[in-house]
Chimera marker file (.cmm) of the C-alpha trace (Angstrom):
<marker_set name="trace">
<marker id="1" x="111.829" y="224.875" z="164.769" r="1" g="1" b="0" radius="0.5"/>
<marker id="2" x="110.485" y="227.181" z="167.594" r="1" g="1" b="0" radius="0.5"/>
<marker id="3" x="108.802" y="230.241" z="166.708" r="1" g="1" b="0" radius="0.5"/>
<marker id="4" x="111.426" y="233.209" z="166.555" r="1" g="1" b="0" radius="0.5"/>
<marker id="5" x="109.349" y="235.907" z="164.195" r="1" g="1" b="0" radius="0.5"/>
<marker id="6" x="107.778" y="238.544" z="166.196" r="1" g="1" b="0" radius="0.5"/>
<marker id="7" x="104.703" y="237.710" z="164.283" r="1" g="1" b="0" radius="0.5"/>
<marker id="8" x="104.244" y="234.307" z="164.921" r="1" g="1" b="0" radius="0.5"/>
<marker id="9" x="104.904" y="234.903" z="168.788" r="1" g="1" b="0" radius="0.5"/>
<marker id="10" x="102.165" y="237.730" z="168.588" r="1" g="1" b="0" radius="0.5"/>
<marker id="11" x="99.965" y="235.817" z="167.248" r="1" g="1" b="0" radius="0.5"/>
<marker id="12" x="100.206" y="232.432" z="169.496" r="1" g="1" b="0" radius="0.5"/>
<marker id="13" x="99.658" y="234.615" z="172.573" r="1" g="1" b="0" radius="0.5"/>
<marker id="14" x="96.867" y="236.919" z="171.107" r="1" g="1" b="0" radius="0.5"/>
<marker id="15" x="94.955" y="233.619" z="170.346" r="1" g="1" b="0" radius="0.5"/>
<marker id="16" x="95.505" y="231.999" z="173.464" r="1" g="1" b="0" radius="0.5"/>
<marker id="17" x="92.795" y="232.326" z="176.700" r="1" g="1" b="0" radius="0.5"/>
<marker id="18" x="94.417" y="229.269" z="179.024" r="1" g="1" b="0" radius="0.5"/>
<marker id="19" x="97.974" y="228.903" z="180.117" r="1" g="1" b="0" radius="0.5"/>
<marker id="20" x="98.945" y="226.140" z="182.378" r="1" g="1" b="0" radius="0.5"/>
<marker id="21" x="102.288" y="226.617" z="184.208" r="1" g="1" b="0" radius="0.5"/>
<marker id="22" x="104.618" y="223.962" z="185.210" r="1" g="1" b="0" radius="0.5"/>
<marker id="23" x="106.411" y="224.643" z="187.877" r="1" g="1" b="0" radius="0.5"/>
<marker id="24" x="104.383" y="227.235" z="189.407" r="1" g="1" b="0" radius="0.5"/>
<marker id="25" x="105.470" y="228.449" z="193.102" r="1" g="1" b="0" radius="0.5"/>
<marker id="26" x="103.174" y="230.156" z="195.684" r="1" g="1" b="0" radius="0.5"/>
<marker id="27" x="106.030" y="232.543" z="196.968" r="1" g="1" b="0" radius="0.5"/>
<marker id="28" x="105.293" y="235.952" z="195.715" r="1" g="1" b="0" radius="0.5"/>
<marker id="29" x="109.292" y="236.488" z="195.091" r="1" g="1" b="0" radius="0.5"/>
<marker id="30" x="109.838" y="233.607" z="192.471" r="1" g="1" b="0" radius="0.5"/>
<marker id="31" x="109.800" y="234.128" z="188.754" r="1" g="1" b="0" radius="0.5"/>
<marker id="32" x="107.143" y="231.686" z="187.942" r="1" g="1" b="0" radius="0.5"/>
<marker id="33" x="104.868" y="233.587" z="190.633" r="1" g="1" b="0" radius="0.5"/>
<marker id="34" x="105.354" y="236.968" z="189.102" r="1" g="1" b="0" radius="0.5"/>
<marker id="35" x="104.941" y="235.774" z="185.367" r="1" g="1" b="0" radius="0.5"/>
<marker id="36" x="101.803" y="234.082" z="186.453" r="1" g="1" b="0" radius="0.5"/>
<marker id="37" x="100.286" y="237.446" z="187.878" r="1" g="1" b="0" radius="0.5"/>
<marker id="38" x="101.099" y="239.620" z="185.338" r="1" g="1" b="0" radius="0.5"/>
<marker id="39" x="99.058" y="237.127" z="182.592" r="1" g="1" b="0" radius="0.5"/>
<marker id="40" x="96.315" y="236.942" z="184.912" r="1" g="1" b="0" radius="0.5"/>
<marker id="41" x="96.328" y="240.952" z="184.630" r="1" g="1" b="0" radius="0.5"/>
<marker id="42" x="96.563" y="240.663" z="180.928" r="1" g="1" b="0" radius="0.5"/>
<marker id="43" x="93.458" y="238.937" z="180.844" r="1" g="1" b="0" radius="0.5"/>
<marker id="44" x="94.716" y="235.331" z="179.948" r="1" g="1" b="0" radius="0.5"/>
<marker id="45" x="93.262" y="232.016" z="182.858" r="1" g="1" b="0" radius="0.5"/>
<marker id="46" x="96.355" y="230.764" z="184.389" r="1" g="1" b="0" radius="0.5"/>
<marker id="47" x="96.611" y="227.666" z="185.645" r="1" g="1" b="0" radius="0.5"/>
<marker id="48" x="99.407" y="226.407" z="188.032" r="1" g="1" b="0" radius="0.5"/>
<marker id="49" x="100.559" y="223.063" z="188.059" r="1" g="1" b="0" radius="0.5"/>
<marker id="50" x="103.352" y="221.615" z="190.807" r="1" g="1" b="0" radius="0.5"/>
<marker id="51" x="103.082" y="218.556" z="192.685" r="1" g="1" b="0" radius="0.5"/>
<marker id="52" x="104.654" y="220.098" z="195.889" r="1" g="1" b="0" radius="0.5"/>
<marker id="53" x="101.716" y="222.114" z="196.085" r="1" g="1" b="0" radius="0.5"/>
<marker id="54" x="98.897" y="220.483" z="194.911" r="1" g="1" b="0" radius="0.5"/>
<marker id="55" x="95.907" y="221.388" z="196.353" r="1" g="1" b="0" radius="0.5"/>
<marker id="56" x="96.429" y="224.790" z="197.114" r="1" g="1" b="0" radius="0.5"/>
<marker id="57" x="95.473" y="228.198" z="195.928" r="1" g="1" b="0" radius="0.5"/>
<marker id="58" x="98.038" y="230.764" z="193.821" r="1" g="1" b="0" radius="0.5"/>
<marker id="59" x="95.947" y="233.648" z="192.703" r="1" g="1" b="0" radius="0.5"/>
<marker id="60" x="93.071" y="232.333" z="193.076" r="1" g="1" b="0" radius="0.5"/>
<marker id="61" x="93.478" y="229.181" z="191.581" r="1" g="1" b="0" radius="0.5"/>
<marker id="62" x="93.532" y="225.644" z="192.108" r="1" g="1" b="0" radius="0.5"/>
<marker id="63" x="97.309" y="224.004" z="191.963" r="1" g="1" b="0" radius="0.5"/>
<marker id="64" x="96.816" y="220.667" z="190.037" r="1" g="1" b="0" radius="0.5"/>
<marker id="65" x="99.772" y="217.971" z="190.037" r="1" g="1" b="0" radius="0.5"/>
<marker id="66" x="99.405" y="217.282" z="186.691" r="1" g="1" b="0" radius="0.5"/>
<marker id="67" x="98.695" y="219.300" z="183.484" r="1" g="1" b="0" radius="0.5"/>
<marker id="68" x="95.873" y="215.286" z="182.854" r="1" g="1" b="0" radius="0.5"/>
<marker id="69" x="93.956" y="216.549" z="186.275" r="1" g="1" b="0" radius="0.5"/>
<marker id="70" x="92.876" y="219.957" z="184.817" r="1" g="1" b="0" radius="0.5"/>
<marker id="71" x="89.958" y="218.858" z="182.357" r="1" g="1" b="0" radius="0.5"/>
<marker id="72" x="89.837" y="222.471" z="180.507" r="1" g="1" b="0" radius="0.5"/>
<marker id="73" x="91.574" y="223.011" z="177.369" r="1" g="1" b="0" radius="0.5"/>
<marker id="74" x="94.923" y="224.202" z="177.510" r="1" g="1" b="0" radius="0.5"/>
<marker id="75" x="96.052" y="226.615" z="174.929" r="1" g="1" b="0" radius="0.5"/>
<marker id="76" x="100.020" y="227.505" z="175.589" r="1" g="1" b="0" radius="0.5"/>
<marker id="77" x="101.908" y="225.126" z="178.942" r="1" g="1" b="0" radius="0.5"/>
<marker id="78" x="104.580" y="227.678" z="180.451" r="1" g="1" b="0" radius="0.5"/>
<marker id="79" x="107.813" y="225.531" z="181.584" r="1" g="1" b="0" radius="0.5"/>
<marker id="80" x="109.231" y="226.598" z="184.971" r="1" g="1" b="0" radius="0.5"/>
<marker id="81" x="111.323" y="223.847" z="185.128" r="1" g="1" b="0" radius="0.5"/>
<marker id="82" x="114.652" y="222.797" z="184.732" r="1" g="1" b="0" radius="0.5"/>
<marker id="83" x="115.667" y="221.797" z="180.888" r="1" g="1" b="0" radius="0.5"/>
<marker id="84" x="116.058" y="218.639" z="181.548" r="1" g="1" b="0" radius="0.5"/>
<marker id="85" x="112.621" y="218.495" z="182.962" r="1" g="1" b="0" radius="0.5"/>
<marker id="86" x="110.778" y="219.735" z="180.200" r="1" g="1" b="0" radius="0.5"/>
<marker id="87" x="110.854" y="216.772" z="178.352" r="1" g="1" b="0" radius="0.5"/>
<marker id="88" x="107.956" y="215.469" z="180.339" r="1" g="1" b="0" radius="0.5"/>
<marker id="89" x="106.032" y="218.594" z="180.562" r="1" g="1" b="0" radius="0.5"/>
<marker id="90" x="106.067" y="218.480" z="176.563" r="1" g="1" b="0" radius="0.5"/>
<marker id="91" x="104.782" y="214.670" z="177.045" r="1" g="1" b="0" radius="0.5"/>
<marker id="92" x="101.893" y="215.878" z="178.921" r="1" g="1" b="0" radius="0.5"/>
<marker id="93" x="101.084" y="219.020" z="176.716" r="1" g="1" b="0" radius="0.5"/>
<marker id="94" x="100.970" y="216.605" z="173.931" r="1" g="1" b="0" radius="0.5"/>
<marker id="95" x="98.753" y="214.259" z="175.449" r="1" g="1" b="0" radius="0.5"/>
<marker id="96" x="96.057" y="217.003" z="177.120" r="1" g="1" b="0" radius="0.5"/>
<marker id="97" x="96.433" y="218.330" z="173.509" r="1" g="1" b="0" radius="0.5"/>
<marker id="98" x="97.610" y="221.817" z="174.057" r="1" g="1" b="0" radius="0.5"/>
<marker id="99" x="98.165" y="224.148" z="171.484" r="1" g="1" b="0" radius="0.5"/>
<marker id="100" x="102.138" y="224.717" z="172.600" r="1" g="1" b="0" radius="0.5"/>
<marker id="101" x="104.734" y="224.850" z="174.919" r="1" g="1" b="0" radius="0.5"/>
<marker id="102" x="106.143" y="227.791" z="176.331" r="1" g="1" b="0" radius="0.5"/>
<marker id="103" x="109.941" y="226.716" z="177.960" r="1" g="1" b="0" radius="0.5"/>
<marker id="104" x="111.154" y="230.015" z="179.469" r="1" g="1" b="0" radius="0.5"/>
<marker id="105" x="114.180" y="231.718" z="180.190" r="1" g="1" b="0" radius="0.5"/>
<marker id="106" x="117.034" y="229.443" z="180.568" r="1" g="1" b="0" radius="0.5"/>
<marker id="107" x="114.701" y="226.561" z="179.315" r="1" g="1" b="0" radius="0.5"/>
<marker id="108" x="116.030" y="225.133" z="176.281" r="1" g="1" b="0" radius="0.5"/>
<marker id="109" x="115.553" y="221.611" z="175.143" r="1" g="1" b="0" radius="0.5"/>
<marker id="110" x="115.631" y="221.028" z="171.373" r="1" g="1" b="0" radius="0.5"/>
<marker id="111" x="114.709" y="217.535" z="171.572" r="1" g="1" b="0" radius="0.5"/>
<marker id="112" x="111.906" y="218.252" z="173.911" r="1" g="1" b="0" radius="0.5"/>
<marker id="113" x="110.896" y="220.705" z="170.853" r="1" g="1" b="0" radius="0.5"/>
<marker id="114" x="111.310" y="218.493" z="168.187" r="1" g="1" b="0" radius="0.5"/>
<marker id="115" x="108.829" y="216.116" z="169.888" r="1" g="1" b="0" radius="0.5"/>
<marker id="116" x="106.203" y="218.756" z="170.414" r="1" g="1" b="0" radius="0.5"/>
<marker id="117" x="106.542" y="219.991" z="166.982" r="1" g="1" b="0" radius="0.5"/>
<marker id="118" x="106.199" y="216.710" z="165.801" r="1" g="1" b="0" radius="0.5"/>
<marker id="119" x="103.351" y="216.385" z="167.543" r="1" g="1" b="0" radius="0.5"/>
<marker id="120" x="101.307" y="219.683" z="166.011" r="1" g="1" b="0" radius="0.5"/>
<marker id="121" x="102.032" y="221.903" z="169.091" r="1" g="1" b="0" radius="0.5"/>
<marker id="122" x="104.134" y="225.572" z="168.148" r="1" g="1" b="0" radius="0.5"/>
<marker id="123" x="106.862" y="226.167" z="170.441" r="1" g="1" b="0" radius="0.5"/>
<marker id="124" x="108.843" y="228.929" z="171.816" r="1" g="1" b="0" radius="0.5"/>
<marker id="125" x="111.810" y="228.218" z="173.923" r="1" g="1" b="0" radius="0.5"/>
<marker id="126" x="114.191" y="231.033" z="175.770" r="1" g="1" b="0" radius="0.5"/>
<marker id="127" x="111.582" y="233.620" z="176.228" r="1" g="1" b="0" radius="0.5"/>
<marker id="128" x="109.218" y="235.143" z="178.230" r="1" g="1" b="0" radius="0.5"/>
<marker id="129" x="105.904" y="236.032" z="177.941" r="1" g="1" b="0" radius="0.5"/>
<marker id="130" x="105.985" y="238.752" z="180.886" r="1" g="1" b="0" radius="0.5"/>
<marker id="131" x="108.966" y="240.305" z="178.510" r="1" g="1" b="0" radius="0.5"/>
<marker id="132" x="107.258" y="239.435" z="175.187" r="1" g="1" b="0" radius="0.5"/>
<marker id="133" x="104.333" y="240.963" z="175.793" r="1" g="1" b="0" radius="0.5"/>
<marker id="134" x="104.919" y="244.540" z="176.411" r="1" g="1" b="0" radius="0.5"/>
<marker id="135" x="107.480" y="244.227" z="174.013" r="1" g="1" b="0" radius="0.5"/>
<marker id="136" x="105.001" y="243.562" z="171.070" r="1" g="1" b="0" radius="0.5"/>
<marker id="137" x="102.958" y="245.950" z="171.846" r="1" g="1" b="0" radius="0.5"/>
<marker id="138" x="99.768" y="243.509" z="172.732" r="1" g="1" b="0" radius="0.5"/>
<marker id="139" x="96.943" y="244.794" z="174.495" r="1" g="1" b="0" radius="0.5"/>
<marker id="140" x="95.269" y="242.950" z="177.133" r="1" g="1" b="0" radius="0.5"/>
<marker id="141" x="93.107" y="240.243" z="176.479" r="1" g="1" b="0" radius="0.5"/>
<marker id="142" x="88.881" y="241.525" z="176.007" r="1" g="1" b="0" radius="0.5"/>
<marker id="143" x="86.608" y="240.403" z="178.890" r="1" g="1" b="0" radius="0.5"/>
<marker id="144" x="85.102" y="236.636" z="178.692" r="1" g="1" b="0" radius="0.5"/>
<marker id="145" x="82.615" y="236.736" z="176.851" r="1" g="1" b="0" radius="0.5"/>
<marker id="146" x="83.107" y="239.819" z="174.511" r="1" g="1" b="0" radius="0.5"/>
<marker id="147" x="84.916" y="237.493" z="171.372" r="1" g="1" b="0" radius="0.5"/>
<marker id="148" x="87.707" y="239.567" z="169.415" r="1" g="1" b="0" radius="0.5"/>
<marker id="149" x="91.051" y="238.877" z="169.845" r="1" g="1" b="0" radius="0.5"/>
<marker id="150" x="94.037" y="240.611" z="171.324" r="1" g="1" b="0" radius="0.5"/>
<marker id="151" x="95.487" y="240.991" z="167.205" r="1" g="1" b="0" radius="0.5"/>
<marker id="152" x="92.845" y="242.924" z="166.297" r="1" g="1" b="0" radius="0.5"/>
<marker id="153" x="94.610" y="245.869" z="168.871" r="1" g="1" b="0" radius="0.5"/>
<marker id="154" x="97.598" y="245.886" z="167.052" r="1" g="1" b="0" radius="0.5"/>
<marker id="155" x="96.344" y="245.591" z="163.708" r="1" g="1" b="0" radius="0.5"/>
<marker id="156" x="97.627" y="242.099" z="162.375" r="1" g="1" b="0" radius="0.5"/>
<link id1="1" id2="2" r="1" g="1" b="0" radius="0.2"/>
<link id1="2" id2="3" r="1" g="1" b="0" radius="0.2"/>
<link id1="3" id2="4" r="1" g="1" b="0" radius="0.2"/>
<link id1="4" id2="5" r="1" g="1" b="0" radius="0.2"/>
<link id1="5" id2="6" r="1" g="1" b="0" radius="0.2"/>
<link id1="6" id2="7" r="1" g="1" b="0" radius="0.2"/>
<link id1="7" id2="8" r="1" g="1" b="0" radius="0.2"/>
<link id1="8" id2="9" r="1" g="1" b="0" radius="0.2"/>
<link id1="9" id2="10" r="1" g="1" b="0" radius="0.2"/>
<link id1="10" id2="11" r="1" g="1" b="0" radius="0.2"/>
<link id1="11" id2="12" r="1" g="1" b="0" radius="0.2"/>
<link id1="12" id2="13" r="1" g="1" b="0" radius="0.2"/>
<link id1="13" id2="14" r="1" g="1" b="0" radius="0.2"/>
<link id1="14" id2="15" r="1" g="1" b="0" radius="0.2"/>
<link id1="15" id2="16" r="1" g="1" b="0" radius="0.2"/>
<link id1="16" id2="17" r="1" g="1" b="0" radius="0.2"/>
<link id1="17" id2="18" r="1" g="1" b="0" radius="0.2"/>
<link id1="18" id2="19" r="1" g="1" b="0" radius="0.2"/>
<link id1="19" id2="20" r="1" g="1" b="0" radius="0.2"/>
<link id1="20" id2="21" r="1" g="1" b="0" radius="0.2"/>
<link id1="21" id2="22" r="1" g="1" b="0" radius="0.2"/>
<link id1="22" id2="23" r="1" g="1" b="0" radius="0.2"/>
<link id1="23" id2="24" r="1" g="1" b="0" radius="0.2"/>
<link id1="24" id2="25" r="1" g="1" b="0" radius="0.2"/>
<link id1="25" id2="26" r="1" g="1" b="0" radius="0.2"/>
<link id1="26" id2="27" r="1" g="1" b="0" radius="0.2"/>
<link id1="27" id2="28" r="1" g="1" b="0" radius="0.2"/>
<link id1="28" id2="29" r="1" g="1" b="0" radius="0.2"/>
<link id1="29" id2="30" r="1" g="1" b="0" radius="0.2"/>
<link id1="30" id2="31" r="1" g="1" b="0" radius="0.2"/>
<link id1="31" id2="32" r="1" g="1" b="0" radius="0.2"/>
<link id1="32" id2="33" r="1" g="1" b="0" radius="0.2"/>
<link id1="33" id2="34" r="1" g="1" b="0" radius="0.2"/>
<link id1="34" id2="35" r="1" g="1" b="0" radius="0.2"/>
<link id1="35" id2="36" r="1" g="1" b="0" radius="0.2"/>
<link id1="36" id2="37" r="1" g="1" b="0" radius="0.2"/>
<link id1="37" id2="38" r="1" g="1" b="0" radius="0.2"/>
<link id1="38" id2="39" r="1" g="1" b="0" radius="0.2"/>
<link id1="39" id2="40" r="1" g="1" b="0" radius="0.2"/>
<link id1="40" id2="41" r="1" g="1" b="0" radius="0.2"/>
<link id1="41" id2="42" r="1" g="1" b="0" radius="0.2"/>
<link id1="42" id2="43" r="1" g="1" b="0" radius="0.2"/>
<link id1="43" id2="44" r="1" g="1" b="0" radius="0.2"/>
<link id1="44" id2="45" r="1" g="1" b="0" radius="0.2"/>
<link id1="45" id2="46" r="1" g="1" b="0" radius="0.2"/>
<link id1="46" id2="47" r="1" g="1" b="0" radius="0.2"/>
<link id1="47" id2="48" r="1" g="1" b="0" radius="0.2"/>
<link id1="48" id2="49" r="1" g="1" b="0" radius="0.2"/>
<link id1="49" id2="50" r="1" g="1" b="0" radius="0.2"/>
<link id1="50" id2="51" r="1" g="1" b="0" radius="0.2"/>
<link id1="51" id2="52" r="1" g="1" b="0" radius="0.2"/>
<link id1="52" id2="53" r="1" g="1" b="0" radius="0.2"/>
<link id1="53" id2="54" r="1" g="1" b="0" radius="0.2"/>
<link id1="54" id2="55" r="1" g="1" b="0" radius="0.2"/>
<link id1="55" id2="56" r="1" g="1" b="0" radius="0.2"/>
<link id1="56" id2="57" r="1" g="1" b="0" radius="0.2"/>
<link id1="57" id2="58" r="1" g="1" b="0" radius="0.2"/>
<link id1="58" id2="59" r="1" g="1" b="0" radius="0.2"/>
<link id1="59" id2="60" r="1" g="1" b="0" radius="0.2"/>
<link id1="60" id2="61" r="1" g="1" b="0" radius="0.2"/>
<link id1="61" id2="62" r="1" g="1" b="0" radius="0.2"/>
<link id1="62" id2="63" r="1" g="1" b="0" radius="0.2"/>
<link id1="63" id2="64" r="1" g="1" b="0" radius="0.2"/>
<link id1="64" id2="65" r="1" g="1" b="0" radius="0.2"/>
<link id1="65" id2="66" r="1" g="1" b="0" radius="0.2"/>
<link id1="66" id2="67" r="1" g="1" b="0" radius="0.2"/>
<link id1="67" id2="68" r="1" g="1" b="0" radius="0.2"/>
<link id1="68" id2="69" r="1" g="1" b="0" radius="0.2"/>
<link id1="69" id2="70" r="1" g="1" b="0" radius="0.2"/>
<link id1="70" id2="71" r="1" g="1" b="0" radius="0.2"/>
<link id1="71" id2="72" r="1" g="1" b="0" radius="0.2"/>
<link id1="72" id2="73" r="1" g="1" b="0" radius="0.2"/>
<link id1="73" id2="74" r="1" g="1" b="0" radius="0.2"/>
<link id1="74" id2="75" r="1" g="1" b="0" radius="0.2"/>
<link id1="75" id2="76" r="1" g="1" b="0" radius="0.2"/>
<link id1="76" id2="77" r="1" g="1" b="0" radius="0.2"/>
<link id1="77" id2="78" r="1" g="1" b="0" radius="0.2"/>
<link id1="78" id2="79" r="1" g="1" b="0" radius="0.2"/>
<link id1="79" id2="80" r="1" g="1" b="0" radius="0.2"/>
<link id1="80" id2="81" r="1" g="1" b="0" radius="0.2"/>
<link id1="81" id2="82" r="1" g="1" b="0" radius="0.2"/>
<link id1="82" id2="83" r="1" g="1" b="0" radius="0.2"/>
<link id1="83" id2="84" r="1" g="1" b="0" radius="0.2"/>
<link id1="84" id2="85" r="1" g="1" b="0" radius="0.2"/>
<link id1="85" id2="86" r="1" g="1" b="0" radius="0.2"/>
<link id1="86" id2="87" r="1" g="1" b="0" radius="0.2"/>
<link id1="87" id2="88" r="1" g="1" b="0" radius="0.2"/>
<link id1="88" id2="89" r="1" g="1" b="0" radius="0.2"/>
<link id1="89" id2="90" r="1" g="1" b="0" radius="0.2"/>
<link id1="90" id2="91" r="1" g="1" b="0" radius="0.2"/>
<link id1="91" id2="92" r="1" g="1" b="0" radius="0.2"/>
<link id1="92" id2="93" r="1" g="1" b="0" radius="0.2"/>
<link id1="93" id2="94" r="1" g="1" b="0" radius="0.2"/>
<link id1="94" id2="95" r="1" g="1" b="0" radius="0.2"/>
<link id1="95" id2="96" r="1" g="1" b="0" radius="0.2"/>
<link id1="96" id2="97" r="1" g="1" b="0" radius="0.2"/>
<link id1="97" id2="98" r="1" g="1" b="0" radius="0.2"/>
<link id1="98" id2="99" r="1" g="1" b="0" radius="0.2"/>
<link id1="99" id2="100" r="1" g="1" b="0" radius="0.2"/>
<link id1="100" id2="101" r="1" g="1" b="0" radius="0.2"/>
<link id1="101" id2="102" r="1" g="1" b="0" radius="0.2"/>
<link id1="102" id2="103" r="1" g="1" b="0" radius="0.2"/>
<link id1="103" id2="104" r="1" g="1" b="0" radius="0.2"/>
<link id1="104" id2="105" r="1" g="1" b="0" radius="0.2"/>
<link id1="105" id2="106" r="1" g="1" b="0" radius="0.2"/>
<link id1="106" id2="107" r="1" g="1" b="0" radius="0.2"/>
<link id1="107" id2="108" r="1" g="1" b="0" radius="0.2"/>
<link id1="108" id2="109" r="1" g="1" b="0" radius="0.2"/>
<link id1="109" id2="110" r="1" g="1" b="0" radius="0.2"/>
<link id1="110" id2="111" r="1" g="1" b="0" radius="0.2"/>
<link id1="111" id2="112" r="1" g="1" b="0" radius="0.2"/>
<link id1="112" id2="113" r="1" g="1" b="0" radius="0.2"/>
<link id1="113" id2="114" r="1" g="1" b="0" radius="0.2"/>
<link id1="114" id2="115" r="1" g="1" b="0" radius="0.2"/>
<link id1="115" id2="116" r="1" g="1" b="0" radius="0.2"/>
<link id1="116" id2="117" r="1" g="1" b="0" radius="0.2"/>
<link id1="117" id2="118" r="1" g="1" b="0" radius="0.2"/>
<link id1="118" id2="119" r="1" g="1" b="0" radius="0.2"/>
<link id1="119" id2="120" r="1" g="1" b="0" radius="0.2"/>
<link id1="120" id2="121" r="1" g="1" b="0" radius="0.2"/>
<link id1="121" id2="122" r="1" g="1" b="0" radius="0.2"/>
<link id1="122" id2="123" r="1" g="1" b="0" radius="0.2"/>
<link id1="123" id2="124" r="1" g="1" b="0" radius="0.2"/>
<link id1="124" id2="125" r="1" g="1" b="0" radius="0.2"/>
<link id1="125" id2="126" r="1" g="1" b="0" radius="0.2"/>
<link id1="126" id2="127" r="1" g="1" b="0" radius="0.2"/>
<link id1="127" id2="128" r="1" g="1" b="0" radius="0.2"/>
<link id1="128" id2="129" r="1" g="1" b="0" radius="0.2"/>
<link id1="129" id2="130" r="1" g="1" b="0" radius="0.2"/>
<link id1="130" id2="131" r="1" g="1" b="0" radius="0.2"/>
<link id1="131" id2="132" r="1" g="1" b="0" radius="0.2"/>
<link id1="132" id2="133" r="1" g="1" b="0" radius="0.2"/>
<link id1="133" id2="134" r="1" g="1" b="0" radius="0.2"/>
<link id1="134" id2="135" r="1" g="1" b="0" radius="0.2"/>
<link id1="135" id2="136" r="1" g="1" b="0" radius="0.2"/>
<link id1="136" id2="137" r="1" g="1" b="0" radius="0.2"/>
<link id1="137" id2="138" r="1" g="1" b="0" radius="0.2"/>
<link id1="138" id2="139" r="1" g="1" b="0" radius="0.2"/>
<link id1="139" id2="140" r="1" g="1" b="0" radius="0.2"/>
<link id1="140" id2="141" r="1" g="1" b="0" radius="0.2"/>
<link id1="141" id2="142" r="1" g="1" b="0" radius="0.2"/>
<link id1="142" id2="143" r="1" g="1" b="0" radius="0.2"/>
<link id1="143" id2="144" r="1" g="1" b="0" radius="0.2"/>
<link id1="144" id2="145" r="1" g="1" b="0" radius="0.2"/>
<link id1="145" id2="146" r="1" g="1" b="0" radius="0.2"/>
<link id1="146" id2="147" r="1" g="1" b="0" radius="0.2"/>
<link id1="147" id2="148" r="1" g="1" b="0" radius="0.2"/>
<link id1="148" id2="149" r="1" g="1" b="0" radius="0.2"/>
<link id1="149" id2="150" r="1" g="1" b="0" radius="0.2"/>
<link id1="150" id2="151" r="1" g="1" b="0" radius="0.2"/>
<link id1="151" id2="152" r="1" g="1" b="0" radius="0.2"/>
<link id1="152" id2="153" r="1" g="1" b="0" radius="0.2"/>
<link id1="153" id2="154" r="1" g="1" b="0" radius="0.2"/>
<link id1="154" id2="155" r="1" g="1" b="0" radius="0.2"/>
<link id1="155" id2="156" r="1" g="1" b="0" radius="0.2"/>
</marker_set>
């Protein structure tokens, strides 16, 4: 079942460092774009992924085709995609081994879900990390380097 309690959404993002996100755009007016800065500001690597832009830079970093090309651990993979689509971005997470699967807004696909939970990766579908964020009250993310964790801010 995804994760629905406040706490358990707190505490997926305040352990996470890496988000990959599928389905990533390079125009500064799409959603994915604008999620996708405002981690980076938080403090978390983000790490688009789109095959219609592979091989480019958005914010900075490298756009890979597929979440198998990126060779760094991947702790949450944001879905920008259609529902239907995320299906095979939850095939992927599972097989680069990330942590979970983010499906945002709009995204919902329970059997897509199922399969990741089966698999050992937490899921949150419907949401938004841009939205969840402030409204948990997390802090940003400490430098590289300086260890804690974002939980310790608000006291979990």
């Amino acid at each position: 079942m995804p994760l629905t309690r406040d706490q358990d959404i707190a505490e997926l993002l305040a352990n996470a460092r890496t988000i990959a996100v599928v389905g990533a755009s390079d125009r500064p007016n799409r959603p994915s774009y604008g999620v996708m800065k405002f981690l980076q500001d938080w403090g978390y690597r983000v790490i688009p992924v789109n095959p219609q832009i592979t091989g480019e830079h958005v914010l900075g970093e490298f756009v890979w085709r597929e979440l198998a090309q990126i060779g760094v651990p991947i702790d949450i993979v944001d879905i920008f995609r259609r529902p239907e689509a995320a299906a095979e971005a939850v095939e992927q997470a599972i097989f680069v081994g990330a942590k979970a699967v983010w499906m945002q807004i709009g995204v919902i696909n329970h059997e897509a879900a199922a399969k990741a939970e089966a698999a050992g990766l937490k899921v949150v579908m419907d949401r938004c990390p841009k939205i969840e964020i402030p409204r948990l009250g997390l802090a940003p993310l400490p430098p590289a380097g300086e260890g804690g964790t974002r939980s310790e801010a608000v006291g979990e």
